[in-house]
N, C-alpha and C positions, 0 to 999 in steps of 0.2 A: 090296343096295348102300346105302350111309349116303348123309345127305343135307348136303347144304353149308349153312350156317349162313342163308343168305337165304331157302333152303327150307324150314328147321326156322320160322325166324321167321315163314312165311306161314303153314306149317300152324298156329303158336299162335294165328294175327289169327282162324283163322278161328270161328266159333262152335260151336266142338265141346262134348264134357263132356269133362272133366279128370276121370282120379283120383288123392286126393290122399290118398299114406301116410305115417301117422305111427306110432311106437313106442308101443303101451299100455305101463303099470306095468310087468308080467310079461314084458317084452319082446317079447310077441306084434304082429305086426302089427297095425294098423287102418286099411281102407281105407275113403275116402270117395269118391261122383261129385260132381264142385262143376262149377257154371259158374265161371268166371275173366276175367282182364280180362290180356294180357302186355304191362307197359309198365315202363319203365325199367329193362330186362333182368330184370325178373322176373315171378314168378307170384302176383295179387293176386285174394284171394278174400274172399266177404266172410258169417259164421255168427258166431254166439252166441260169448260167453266160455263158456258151459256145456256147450258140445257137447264131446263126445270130443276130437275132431280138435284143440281149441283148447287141451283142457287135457294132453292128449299136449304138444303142441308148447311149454304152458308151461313144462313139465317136462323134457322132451327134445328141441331144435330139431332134430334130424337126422329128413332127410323122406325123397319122394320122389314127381315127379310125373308121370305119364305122359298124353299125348293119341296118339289114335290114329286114322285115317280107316281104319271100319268099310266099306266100299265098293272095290272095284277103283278104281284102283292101290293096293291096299294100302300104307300110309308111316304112320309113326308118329316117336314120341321118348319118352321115358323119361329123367329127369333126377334125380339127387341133389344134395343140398343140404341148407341149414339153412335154417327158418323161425321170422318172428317175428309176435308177434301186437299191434295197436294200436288206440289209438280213434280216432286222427287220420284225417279226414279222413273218417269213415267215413259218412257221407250220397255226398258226391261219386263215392267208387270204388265205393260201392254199388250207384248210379246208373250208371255207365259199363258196370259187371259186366252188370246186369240190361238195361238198353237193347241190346246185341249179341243176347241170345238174344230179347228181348218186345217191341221197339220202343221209336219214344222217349213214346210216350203209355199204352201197358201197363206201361212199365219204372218209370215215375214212379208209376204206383196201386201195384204193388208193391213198391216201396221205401216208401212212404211206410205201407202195411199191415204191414209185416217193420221196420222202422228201431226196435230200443226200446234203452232203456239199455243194454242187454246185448251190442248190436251189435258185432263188430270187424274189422279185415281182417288176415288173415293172408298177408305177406308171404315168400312162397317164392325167396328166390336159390340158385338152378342154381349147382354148382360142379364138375358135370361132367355128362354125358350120352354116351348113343349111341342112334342113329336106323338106319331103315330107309325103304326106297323098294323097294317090290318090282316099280313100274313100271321101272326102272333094269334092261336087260338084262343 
């Protein structure tokens, strides 16, 4: 059974890991596990300009991102979209990412260890999906 759109939005609140796929060079895929942050209808993560994942999405924005609750009731989503990558704001969303899964006193040692130049949040907007609810008889 799929999930209604209030459902999909709680399973994002909640502090899962996200994978997040982008297209390599050669077309092949590349998946990452990210923590994430879902606010203003989308999926904000926050890694290196130099990682894979960011210079995929430089090159090619077409993503794709799935969370899934590993545990009974099994429910998940899977969404595609295009992604982009920025430096804006990136202390802030770094901080809101990392405080969901570390706390807000762990989140802040770790963003401020991980924060260098090279910092950016990659922005995921969903431009479609489907879900599941396996609690849903």
């Amino acid at each position: 059974m799929v999930m209604a759109k209030g459902e999909i939005e709680a399973l994002l609140k909640e502090a899962r890991i996200g994978v997040f796929a982008t297209i390599k060079k050669d077309g092949a895929p590349h998946m990452s596990p990210m923590w994430y942050i879902w606010e203003d209808e989308a999926i904000k993560m926050w890694t290196s300009i130099s990682y894979s994942k960011c210079k995929n999405v430089l090159r090619d924005s077409r993503c794709s991102f799935c969370v899934s609750k590993d545990d009974p009731p099994y429910k998940g989503v899977v969404m595609h979209g295009k992604a982009e990558a920025s430096k804006e704001g990136v202390r802030e969303v770094a901080y809101k990412i990392v405080r969901r899964y570390l706390g807000p006193e762990e989140g802040e040692k770790y963003v401020q260890q991980g924060l260098g130049s090279d910092s950016v949040i990659i922005k995921f907007i969903p431009q479609g999906s489907y879900s599941w609810d396996y609690g849903k008889g």
